[in-house]
NUKE-236337 format. One record per residue: residue number from 1; x, y, z of N, C-alpha, C, O in turn. Coordinates in steps of 0.1 Angstrom, whole numbers, plus 5000, padded with zeros to 4 digits. Last residue first. Layout:
N
  num   n_X   n_Y   n_Z  ca_X  ca_Y  ca_Z   c_X   c_Y   c_Z   o_X   o_Y   o_Z
  NUM     X     Y     Z     X     Y     Z     X     Y     Z     X     Y     Z
...
! end
This chain:
91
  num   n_X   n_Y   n_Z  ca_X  ca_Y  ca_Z   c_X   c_Y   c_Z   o_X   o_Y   o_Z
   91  4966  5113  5065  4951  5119  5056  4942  5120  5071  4931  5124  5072
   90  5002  5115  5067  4987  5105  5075  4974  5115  5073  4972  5124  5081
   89  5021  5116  5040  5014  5123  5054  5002  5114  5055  4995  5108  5047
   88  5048  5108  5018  5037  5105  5032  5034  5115  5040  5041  5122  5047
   87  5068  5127  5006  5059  5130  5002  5049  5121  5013  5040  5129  5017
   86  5094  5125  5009  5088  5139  5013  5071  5136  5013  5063  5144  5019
   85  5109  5109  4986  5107  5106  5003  5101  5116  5012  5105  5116  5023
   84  5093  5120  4961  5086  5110  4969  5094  5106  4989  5088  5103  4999
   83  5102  5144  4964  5092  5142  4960  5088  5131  4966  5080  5131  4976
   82  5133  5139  4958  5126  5148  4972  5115  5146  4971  5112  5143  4983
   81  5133  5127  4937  5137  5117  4946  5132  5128  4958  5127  5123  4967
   80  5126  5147  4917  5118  5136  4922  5119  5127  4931  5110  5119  4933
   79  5145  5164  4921  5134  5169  4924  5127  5160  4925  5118  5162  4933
   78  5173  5157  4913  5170  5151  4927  5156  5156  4930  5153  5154  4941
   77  5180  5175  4891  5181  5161  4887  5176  5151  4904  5175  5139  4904
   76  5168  5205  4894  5163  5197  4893  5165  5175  4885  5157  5167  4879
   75  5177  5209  4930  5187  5208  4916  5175  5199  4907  5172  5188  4911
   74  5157  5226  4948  5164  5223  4944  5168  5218  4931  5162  5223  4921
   73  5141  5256  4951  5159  5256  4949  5163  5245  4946  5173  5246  4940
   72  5116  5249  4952  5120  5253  4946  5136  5254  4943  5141  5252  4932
   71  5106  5215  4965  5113  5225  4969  5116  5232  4955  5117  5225  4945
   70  5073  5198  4962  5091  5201  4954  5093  5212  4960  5084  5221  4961
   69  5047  5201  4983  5051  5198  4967  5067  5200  4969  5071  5206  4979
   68  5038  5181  5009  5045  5196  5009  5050  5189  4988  5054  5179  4983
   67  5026  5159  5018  5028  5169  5030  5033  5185  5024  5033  5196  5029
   66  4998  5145  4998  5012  5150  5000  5011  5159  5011  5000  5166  5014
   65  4978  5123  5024  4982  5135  5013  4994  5138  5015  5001  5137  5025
   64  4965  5091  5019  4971  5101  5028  4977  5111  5015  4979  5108  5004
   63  4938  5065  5037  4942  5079  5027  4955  5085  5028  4960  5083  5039
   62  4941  5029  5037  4938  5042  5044  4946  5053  5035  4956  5051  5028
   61  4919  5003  5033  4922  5014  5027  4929  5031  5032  4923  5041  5030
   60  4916  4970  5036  4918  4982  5046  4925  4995  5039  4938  4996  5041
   59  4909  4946  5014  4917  4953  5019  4914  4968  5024  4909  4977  5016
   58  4882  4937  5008  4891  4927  5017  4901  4935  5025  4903  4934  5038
   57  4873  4949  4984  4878  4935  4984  4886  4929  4993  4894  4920  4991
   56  4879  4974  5004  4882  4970  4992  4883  4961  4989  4895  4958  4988
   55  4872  5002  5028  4877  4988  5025  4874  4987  5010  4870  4997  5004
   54  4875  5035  5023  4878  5024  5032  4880  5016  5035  4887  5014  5045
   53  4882  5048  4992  4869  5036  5003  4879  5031  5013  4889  5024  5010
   52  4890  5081  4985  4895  5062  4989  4884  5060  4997  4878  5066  5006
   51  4881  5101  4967  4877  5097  4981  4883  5081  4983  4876  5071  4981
   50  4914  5103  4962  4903  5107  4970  4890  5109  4957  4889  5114  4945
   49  4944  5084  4966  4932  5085  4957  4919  5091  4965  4913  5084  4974
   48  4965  5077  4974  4964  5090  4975  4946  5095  4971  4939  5105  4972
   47  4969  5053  5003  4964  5058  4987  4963  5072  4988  4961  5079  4998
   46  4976  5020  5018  4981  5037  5017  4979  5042  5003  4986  5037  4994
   45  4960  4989  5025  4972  4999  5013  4971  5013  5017  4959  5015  5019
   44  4963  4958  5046  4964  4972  5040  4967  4979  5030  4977  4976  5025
   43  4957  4929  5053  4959  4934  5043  4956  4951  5043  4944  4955  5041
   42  4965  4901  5071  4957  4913  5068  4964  4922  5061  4976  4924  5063
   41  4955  4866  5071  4959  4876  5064  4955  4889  5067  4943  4892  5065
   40  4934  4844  5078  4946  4851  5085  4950  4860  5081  4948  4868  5090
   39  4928  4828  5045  4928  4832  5055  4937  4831  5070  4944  4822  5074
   38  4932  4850  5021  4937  4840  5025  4934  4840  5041  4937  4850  5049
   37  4919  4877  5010  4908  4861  5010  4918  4850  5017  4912  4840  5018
   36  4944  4889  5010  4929  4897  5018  4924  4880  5020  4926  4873  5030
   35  4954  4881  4986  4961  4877  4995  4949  4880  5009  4947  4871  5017
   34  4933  4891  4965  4936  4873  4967  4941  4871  4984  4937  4863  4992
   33  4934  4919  4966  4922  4908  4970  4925  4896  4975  4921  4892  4986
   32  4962  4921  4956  4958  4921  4970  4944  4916  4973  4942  4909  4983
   31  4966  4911  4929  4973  4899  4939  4965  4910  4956  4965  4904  4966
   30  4945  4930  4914  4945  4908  4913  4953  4908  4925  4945  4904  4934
   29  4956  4951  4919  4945  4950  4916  4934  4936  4923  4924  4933  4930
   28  4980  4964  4915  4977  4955  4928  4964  4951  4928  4960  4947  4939
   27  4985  4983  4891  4989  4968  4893  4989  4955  4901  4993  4944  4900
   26  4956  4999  4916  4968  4999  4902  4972  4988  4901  4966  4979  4907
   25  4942  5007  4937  4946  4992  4936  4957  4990  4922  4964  4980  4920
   24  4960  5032  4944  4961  5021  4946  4943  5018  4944  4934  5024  4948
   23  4978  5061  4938  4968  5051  4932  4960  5039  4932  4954  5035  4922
   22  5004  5055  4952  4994  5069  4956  4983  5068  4946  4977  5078  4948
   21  5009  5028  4972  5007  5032  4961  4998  5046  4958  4986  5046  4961
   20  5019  5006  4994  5016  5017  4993  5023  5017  4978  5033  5011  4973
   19  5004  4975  5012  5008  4982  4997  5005  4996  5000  4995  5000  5006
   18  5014  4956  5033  5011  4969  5038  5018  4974  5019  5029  4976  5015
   17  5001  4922  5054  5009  4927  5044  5004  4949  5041  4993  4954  5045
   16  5006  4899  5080  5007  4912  5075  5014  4920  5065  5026  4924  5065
   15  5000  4865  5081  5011  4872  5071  5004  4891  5075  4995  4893  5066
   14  5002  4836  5091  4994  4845  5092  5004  4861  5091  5012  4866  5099
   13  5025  4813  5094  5006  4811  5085  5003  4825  5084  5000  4826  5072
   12  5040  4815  5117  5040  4821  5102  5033  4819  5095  5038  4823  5084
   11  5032  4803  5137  5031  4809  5144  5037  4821  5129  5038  4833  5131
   10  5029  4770  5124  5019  4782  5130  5023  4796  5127  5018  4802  5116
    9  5052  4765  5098  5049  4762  5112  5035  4776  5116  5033  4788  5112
    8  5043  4757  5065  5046  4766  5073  5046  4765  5090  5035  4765  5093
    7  5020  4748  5047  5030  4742  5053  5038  4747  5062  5039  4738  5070
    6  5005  4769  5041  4999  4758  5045  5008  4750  5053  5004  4745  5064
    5  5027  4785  5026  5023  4788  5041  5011  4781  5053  5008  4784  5064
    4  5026  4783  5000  5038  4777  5009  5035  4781  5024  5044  4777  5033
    3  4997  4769  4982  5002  4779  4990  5017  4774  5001  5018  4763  5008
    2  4980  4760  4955  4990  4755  4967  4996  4768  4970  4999  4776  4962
    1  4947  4763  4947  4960  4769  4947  4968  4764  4958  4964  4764  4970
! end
């Protein structure tokens, strides 16, 4: 596999990458392993999924729970956009 970061000056070869998904490995299944095995790379995801493993093909798994469900008063056309920017807490 050609990679554009072979070519790359140093001191950007080596990439921190950070999937949040409250299911994860979901559609991240294939490309975060891969990127995990490049090497330099470090690879995180944020999951809701319990019990999340800790590592994962590579990638560093950390937990976290909703902080708080849907406000009752609000409008329900913005109940899901409160949902998700409401929704990180550190597990």
């Amino acid at each position: 596999m050609r990679c554009w970061y072979k070519q790359a000056s140093p001191q950007y070869r080596f990439v921190k990458i950070l999937f949040v998904h409250q299911n994860f490995p979901a559609q991240f299944k294939h490309l975060a392993p891969a990127l995990a095995a490049m090497d330099g790379n470090t690879v995180v995801a944020l999951s809701m999924r319990e019990p999340a493993p800790r590592q994962w093909r590579g990638v560093r798994i950390v937990p976290y729970q909703v902080a708080r469900q849907t406000s009752r008063t609000v409008h329900p056309w913005v109940a899901d956009f409160e949902t998700k920017v409401s929704r990180p807490k550190r597990g």
